[in-house]
One Martini backbone bead per residue (centre of mass of N, CA, C, O) as a GRO file, in nm:
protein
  387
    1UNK     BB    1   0.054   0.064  -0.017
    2UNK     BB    2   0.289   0.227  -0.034
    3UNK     BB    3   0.395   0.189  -0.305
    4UNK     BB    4   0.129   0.326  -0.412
    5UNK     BB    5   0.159   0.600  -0.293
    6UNK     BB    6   0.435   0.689  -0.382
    7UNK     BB    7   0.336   0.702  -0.699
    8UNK     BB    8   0.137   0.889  -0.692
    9UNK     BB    9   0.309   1.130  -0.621
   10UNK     BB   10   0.514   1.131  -0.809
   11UNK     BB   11   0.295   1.167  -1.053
   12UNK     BB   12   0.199   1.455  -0.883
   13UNK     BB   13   0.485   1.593  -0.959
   14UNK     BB   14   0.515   1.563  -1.251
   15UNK     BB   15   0.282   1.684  -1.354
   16UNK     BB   16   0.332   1.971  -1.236
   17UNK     BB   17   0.552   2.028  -1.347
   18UNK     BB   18   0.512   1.994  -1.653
   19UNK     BB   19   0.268   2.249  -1.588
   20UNK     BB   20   0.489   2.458  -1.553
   21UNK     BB   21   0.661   2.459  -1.773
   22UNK     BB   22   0.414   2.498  -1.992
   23UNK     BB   23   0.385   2.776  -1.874
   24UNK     BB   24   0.695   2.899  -1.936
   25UNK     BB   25   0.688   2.793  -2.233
   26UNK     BB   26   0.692   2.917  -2.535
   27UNK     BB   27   0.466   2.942  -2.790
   28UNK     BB   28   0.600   3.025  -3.086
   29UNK     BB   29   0.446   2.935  -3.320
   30UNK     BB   30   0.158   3.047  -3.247
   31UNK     BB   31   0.284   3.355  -3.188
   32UNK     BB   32   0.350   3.350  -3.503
   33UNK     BB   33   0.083   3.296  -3.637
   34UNK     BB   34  -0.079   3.539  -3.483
   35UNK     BB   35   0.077   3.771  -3.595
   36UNK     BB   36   0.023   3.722  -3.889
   37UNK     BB   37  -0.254   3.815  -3.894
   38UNK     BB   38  -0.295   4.052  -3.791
   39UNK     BB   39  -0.085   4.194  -3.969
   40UNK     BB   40  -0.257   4.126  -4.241
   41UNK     BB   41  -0.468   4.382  -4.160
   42UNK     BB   42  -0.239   4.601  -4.165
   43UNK     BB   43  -0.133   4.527  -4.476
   44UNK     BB   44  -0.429   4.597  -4.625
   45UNK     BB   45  -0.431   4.902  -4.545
   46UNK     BB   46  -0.136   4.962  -4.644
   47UNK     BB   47  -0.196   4.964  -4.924
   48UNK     BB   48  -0.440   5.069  -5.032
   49UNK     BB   49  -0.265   5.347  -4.914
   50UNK     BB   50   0.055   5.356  -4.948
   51UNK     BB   51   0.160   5.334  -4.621
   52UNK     BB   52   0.348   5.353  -4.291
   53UNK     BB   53   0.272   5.264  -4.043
   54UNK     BB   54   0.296   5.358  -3.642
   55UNK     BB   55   0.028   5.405  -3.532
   56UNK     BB   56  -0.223   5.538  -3.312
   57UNK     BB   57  -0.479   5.746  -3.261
   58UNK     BB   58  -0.690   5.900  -3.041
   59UNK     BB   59  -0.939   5.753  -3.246
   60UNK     BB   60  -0.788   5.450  -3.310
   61UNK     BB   61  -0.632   5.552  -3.565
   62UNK     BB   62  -0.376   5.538  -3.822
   63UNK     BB   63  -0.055   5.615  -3.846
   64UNK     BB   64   0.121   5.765  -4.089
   65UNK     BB   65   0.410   5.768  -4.168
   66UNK     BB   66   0.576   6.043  -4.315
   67UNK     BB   67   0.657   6.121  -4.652
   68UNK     BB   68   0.949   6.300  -4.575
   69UNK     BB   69   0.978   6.132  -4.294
   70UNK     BB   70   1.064   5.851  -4.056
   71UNK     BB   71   1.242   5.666  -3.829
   72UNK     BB   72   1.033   5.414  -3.893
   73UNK     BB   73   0.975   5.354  -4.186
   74UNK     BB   74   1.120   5.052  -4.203
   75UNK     BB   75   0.963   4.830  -3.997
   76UNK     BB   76   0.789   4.755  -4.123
   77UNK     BB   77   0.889   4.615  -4.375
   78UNK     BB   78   1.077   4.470  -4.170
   79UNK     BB   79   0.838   4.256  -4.113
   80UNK     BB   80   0.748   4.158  -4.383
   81UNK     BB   81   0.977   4.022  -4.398
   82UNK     BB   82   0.982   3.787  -4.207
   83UNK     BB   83   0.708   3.675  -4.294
   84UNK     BB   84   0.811   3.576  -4.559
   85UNK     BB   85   1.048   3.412  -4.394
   86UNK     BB   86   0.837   3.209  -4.278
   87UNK     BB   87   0.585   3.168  -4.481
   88UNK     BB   88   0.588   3.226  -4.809
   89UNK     BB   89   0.447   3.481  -4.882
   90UNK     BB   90   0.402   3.703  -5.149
   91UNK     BB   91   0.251   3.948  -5.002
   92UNK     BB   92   0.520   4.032  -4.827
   93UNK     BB   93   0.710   4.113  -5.029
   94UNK     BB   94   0.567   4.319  -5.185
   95UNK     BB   95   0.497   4.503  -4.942
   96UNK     BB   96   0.793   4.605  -4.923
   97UNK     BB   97   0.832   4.712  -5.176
   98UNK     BB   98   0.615   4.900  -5.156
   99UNK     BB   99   0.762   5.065  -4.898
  100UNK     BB  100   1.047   5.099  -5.031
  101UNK     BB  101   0.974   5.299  -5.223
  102UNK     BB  102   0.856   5.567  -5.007
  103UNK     BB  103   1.229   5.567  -4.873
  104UNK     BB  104   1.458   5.581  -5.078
  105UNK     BB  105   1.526   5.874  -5.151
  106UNK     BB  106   1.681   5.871  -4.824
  107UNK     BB  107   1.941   5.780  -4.915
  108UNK     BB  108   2.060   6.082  -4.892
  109UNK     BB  109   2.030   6.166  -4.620
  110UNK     BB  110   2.232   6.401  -4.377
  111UNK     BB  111   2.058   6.510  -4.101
  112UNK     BB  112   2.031   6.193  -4.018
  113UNK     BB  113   2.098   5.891  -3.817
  114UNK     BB  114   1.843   5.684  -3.921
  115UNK     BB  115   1.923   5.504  -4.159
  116UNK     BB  116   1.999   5.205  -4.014
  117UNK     BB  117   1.754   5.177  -3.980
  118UNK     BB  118   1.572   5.186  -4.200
  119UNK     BB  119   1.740   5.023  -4.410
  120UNK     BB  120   1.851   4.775  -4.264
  121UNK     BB  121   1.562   4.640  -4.177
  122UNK     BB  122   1.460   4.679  -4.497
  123UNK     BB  123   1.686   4.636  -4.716
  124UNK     BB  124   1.862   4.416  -4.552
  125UNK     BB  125   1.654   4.194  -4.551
  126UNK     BB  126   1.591   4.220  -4.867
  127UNK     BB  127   1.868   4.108  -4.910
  128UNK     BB  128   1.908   3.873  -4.741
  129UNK     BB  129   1.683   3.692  -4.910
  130UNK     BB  130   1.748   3.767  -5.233
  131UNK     BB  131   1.975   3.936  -5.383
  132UNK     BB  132   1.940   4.235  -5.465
  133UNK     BB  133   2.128   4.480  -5.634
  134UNK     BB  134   1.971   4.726  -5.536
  135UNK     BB  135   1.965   4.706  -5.257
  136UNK     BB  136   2.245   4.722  -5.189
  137UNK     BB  137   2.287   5.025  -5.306
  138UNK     BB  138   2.108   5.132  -5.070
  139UNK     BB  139   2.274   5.083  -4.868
  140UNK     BB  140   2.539   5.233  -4.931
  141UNK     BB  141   2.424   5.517  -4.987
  142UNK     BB  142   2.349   5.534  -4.704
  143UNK     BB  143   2.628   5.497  -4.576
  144UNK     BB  144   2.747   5.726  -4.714
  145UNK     BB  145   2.565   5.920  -4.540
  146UNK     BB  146   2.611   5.844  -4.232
  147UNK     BB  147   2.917   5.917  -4.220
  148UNK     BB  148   2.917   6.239  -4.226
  149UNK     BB  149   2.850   6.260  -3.919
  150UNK     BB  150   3.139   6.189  -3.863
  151UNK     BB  151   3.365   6.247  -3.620
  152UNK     BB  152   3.671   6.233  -3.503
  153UNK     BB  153   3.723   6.394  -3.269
  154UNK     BB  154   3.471   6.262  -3.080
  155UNK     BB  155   3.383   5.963  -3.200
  156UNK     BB  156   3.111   6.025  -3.360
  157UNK     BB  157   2.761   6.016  -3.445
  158UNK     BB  158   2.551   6.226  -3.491
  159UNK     BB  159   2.226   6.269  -3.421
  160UNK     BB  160   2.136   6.590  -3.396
  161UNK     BB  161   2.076   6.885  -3.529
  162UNK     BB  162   2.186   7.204  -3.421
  163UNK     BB  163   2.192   7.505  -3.327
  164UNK     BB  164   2.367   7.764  -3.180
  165UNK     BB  165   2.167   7.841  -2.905
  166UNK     BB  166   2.197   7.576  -2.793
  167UNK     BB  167   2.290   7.325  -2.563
  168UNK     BB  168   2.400   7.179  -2.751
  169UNK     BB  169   2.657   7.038  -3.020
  170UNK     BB  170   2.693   6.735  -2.972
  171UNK     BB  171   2.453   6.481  -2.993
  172UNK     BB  172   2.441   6.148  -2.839
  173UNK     BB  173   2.210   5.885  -2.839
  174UNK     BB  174   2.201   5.560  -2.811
  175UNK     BB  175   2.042   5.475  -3.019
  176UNK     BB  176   2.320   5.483  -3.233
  177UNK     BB  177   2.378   5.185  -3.221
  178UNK     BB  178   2.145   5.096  -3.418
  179UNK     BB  179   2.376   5.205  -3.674
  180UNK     BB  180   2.615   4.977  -3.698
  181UNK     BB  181   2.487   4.745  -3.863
  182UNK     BB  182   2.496   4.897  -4.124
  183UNK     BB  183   2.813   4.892  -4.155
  184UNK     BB  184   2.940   4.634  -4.097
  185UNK     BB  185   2.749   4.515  -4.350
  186UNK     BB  186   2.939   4.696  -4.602
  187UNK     BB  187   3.249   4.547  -4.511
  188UNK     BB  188   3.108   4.305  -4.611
  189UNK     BB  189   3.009   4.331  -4.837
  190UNK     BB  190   3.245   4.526  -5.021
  191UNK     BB  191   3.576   4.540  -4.829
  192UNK     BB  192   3.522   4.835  -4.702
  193UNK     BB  193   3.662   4.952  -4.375
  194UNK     BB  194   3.501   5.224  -4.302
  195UNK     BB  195   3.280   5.120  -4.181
  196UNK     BB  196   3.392   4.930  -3.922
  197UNK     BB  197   3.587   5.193  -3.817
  198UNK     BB  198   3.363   5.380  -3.737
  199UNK     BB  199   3.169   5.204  -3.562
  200UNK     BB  200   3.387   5.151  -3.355
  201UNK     BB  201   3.453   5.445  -3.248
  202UNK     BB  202   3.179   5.460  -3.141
  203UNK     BB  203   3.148   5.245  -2.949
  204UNK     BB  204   3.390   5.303  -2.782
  205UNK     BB  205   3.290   5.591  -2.685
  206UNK     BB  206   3.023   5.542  -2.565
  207UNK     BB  207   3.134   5.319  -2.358
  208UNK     BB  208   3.283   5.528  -2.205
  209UNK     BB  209   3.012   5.785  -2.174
  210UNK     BB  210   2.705   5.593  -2.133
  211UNK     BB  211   2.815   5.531  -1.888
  212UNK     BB  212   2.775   5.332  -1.578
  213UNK     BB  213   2.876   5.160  -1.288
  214UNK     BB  214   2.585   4.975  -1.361
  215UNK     BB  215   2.545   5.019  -1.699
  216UNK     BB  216   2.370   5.217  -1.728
  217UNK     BB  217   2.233   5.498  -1.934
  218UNK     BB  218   2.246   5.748  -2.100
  219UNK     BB  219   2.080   5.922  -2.342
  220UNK     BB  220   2.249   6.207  -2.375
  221UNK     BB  221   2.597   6.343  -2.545
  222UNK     BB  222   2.749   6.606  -2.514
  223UNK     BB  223   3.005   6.756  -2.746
  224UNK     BB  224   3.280   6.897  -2.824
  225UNK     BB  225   3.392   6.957  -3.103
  226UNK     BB  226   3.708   7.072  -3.049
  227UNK     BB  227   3.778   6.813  -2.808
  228UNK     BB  228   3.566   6.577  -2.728
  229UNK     BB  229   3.435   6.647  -2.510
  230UNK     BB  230   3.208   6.632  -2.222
  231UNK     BB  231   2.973   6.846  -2.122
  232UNK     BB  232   2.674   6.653  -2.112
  233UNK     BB  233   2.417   6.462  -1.927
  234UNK     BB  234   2.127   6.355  -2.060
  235UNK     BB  235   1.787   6.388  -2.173
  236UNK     BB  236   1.470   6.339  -2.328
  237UNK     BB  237   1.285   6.058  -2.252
  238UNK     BB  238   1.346   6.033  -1.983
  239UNK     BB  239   1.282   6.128  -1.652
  240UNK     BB  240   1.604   6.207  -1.637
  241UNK     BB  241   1.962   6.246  -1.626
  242UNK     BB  242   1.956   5.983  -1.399
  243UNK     BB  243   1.809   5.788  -1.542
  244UNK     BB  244   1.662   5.487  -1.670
  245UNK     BB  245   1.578   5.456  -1.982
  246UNK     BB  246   1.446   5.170  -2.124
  247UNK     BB  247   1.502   5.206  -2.448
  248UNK     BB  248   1.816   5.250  -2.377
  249UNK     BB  249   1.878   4.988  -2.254
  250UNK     BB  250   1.819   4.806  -2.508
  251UNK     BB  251   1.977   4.915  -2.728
  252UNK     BB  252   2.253   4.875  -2.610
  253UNK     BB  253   2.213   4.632  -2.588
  254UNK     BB  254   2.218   4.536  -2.894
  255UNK     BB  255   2.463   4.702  -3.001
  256UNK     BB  256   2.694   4.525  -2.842
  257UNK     BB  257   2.616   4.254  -2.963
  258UNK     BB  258   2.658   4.353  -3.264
  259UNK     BB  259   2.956   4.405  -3.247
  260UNK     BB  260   3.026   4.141  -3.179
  261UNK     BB  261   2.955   3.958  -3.407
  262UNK     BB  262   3.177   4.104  -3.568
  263UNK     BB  263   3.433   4.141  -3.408
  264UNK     BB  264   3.465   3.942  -3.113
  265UNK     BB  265   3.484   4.132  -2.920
  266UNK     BB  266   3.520   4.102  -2.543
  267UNK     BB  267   3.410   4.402  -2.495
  268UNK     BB  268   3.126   4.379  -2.586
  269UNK     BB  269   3.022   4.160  -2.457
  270UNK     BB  270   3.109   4.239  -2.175
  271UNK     BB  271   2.856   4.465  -2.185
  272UNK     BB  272   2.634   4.331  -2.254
  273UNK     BB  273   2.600   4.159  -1.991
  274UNK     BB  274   2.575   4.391  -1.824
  275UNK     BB  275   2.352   4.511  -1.911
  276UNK     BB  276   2.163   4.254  -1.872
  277UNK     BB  277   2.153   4.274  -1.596
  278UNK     BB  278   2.042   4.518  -1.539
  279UNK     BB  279   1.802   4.462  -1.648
  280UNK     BB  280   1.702   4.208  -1.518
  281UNK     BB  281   1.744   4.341  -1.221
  282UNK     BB  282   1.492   4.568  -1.290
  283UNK     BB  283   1.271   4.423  -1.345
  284UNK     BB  284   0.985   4.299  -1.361
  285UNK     BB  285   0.797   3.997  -1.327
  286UNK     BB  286   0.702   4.022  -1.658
  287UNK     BB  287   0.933   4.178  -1.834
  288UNK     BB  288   0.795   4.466  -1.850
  289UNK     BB  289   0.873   4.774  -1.865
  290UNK     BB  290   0.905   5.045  -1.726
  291UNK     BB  291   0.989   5.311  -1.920
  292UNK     BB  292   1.181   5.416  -1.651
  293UNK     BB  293   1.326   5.264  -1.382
  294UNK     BB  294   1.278   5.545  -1.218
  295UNK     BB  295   1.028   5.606  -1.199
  296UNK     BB  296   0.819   5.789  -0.961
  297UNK     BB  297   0.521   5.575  -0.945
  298UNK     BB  298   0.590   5.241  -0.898
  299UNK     BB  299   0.371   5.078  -1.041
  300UNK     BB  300   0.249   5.361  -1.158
  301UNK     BB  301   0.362   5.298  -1.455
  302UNK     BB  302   0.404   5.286  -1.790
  303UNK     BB  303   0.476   5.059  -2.005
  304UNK     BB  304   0.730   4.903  -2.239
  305UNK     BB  305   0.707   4.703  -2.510
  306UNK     BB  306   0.918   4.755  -2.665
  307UNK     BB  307   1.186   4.712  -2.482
  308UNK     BB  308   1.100   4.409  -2.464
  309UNK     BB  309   1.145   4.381  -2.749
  310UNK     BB  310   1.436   4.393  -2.777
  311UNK     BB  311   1.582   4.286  -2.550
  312UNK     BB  312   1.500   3.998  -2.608
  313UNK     BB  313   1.626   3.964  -2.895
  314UNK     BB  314   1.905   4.024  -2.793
  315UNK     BB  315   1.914   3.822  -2.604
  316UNK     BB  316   1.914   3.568  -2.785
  317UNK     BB  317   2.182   3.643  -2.896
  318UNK     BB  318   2.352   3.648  -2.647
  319UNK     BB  319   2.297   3.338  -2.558
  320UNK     BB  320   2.509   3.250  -2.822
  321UNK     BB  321   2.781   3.373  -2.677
  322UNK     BB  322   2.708   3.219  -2.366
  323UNK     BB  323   2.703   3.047  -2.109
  324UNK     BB  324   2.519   3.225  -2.003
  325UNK     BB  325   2.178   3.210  -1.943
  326UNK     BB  326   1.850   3.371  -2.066
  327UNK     BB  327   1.577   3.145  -2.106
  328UNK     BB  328   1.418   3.235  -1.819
  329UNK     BB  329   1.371   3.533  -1.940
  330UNK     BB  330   1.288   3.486  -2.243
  331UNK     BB  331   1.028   3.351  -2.165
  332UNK     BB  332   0.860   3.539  -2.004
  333UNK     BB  333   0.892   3.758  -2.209
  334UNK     BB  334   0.753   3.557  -2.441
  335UNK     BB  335   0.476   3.527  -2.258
  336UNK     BB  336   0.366   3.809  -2.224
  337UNK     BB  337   0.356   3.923  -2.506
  338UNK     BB  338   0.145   3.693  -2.565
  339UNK     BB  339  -0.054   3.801  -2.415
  340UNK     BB  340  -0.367   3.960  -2.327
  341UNK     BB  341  -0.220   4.208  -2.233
  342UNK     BB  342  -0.020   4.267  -2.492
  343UNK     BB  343  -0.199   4.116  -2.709
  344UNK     BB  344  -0.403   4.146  -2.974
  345UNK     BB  345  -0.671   4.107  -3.079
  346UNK     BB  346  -0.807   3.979  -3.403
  347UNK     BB  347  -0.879   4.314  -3.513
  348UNK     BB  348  -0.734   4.471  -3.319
  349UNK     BB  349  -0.549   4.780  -3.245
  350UNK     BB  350  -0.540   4.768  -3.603
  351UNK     BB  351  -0.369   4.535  -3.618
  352UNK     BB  352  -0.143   4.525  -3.458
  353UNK     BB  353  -0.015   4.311  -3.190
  354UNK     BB  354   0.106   4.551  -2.972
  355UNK     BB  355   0.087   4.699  -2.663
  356UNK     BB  356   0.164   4.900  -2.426
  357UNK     BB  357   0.376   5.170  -2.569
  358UNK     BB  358   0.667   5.429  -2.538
  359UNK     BB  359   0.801   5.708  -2.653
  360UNK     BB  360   0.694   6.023  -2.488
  361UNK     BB  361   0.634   6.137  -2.189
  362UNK     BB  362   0.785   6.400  -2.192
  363UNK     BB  363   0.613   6.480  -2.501
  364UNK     BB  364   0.340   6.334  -2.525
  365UNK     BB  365   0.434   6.086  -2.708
  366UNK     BB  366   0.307   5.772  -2.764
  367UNK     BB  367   0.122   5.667  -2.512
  368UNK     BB  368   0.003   5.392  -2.499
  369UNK     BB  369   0.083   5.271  -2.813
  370UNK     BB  370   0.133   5.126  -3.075
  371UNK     BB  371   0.396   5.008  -3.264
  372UNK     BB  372   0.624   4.914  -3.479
  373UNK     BB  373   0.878   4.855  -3.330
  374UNK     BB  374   0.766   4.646  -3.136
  375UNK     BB  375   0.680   4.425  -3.376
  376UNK     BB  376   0.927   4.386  -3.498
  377UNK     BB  377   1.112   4.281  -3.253
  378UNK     BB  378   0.914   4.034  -3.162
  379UNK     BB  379   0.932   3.881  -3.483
  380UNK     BB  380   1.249   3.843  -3.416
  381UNK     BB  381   1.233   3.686  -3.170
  382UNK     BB  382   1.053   3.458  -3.281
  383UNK     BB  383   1.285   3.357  -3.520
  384UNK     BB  384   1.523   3.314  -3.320
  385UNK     BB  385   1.408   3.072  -3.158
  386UNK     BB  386   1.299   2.908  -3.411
  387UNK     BB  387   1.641   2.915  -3.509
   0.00000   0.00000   0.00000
C-alpha cells in the first residue's frame, strides 16, 4: 500500500512540474502565427493606402507614418521581410517592395542619424532574403550618407543637428547604436574597411562615455566638438538626466551584441552581458518594463512593451554567445508578450500586434500606444528563437 502511495506522489510531483514547464516555456509557433494573421490585416489597410503604419491616434485611427521623412519608417516593411521569410507568402514580399518604394530616395539624407535604422531593417532584410542588387546599391548610398555624419574629434556619429543657440553642440544618443549594424554589414558586403572602423570607434567612444558603473546608460551625451570632451550628460525622452530610459537601455544591449557579432571583440560581450545584468534585475516579475527604471510613481507608471521587444530579441541573440544562459528570463518575457495582457486581439488595435509602448513621456507622445517597431522587434525575437 505504501508503494502504491509513494507512486501517486511521485506522478502527482511529475505531472505538476510538467504543467509549471508548460506554462513557463512559450508557444513560439502559435505565437508567430498570431502575429502572422494580425498583422496581415494591418497590411490590406496599408497597401490599399500605399502607406507605412507607425502607430494609431487618440481616436484609434492609424498614424501613418510621414512621407517626407520618419525614422520609424524602416520597421513594417522589415517586419513584412519577416513574414515573408516564415511563411513565404508572396503577399509579404510585395508589400515590403511596395513601402520601400515611398522611403528609397531617402538614402541621400544626411541631416538624420537614423538611416541604420530605416534602411538596415528594410532593405538590408530584403537584401538578405533574395539578393537583389539594387537593394544592396541603396544600403550603400545610405552608408555613404550616413557616416558624413561621423566627426574624427568626437569619435562619434552626431545625431541630432542643433541650431548654434541650443543648449547641446554635439548630441549622441544610445540610440545610435542600432545604427552600426548597417556600417558592420557595408564592410562585409562591399569589403570596404571604413564602414566598420568607423562603427568601431563610435561604439568605443559611446561605451567610455554613456554609461554609469552600474551598466545603465545615459541617454543623451552633449561633446564639444573642438575638443571632444563630455559637456553634459542629459536626456530627452527618459524620466530625468540620471534616470535609466528603458528603450535606451535596450538600444544599449542590442547594439553591443551586434559588435560582437562582427567582431568578436570580447570588450563589447561582456558589455552586452553588464547591461543584461542591468536590464534583467531592474526589471519587474512579468519581463516588461516600466518605461523608465527609475519613475517616479512605480508601479503606478506605464509599460514600455517596445523595450521589452527590443531587449528580448537581443537577449536571445546574446544567449548563443555566452556560457551563461538567458532562457529563463527570454521565456518569461515572450511569454507576457504573447499575453492577452499585451498582445491584441485579432482584429483590434488596429491591427498591431502589441500594445501598450511608449514613444516619449516627457514629450506626451505616442503614451500607451501600438508602435510598429516594437513588433517588428517581437516578430524578430519569434524568428531567432525559432531559428
Amino acid at each position: 500500500m505504501k508503494t502504491v502511495k509513494m507512486l501517486l506522489i511521485l506522478l502527482l510531483f511529475i505531472s505538476c512540474n510538467n504543467k509549471t514547464d508548460k506554462k513557463e516555456k512559450p508557444e513560439v509557433d502559435k505565437q508567430l502565427t498570431a502575429v502572422e494573421k494580425q498583422l496581415s490585416l494591418l497590411l490590406e489597410k496599408a497597401v490599399e493606402k500605399n502607406r507605412i503604419p507607425r502607430t494609431t491616434n487618440k481616436d484609434n485611427s492609424i498614424y501613418w507614418a510621414p512621407l517626407k521623412f520618419d525614422w520609424t519608417e524602416g520597421f513594417f516593411p522589415g517586419t513584412c521581410w519577416y513574414l515573408y521569410e516564415a511563411t513565404k507568402d508572396e503577399k509579404w514580399k510585395n508589400g515590403a517592395e511596395q513601402f520601400q518604394k515611398l522611403i528609397e530616395s531617402h538614402k541621400t539624407i544626411t541631416n538624420n542619424h537614423d538611416l541604420g535604422f530605416i534602411f538596415n531593417c528594410s532593405f538590408g532584410n530584403g537584401y538578405r532574403l533574395t539578393k537583389n542588387e539594387d537593394f544592396k546599391q541603396v544600403l550603400i548610398v545610405s552608408g555613404n550618407s550616413l557616416i558624413t555624419r561621423f566627426n574624427e574629434k568626437v569619435g562619434c556619429i552626431q545625431s541630432w543637428d542643433v541650431g548654434p543657440n541650443h543648449r547641446w553642440k554635439f548630441p549622441v544618443i544610445i540610440d545610435n547604436m542600432m545604427n552600426l549594424e548597417l556600417l558592420f554589414e557595408l564592410t562585409k558586403l562591399t569589403g570596404d574597411p571604413k564602414y566598420k572602423e568607423i562603427a568601431i570607434i563610435h561604439a568605443n567612444t559611446t561605451m567610455k562615455n554613456h554609461f554609469r558603473d552600474d551598466y545603465s546608460s545615459y541617454h543623451v551625451i552633449d561633446y564639444d566638438l573642438e575638443t571632444g570632451a563630455v559637456r553634459n550628460r542629459n536626456t530627452a525622452q527618459g524620466f530625468s538626466d540620471k534616470s535609466s530610459w528603458a528603450r535606451g537601455q535596450a538600444w544599449g544591449l542590442y547594439g553591443y551584441t551586434v559588435c560582437y557579432r562582427y567582431t568578436k571583440d570580447k570588450r563589447y560581450l561582456e558589455q552586452a552581458q553588464n547591461i543584461a545584468k542591468y536590464i534583467i534585475d531592474a526589471m519587474p516579475e512579468d519581463g516588461i518594463p516600466y518605461w523608465d527604471y527609475n519613475a517616479p510613481n512605480i508601479p503606478n507608471e506605464k509599460r514600455d512593451v517596445s523595450a521589452a521587444a527590443i531587449a528580448t530579441s537581443a537577449l536571445i541573440e546574446l544567449d548563443g554567445y555566452t556560457t551563461e544562459s538567458y532562457l529563463s528570463f527570454i521565456n518569461k518575457s515572450i511569454v507576457s508578450l504573447g499575453s492577452e495582457v499585451y498582445n491584441a486581439k485579432l482584429g483590434e488595435n488596429n491591427g498591431f500586434a502589441l500594445m501598450h509602448s511608449v514613444g516619449s513621456i516627457p514629450h506626451k507622445a505616442e503614451v500607451d500606444v501600438p508602435l510598429n517597431y516594437a513588433d517588428y522587434y517581437y516578430v524578430e525575437a519569434l524568428m531567432r528563437l525559432i531559428k
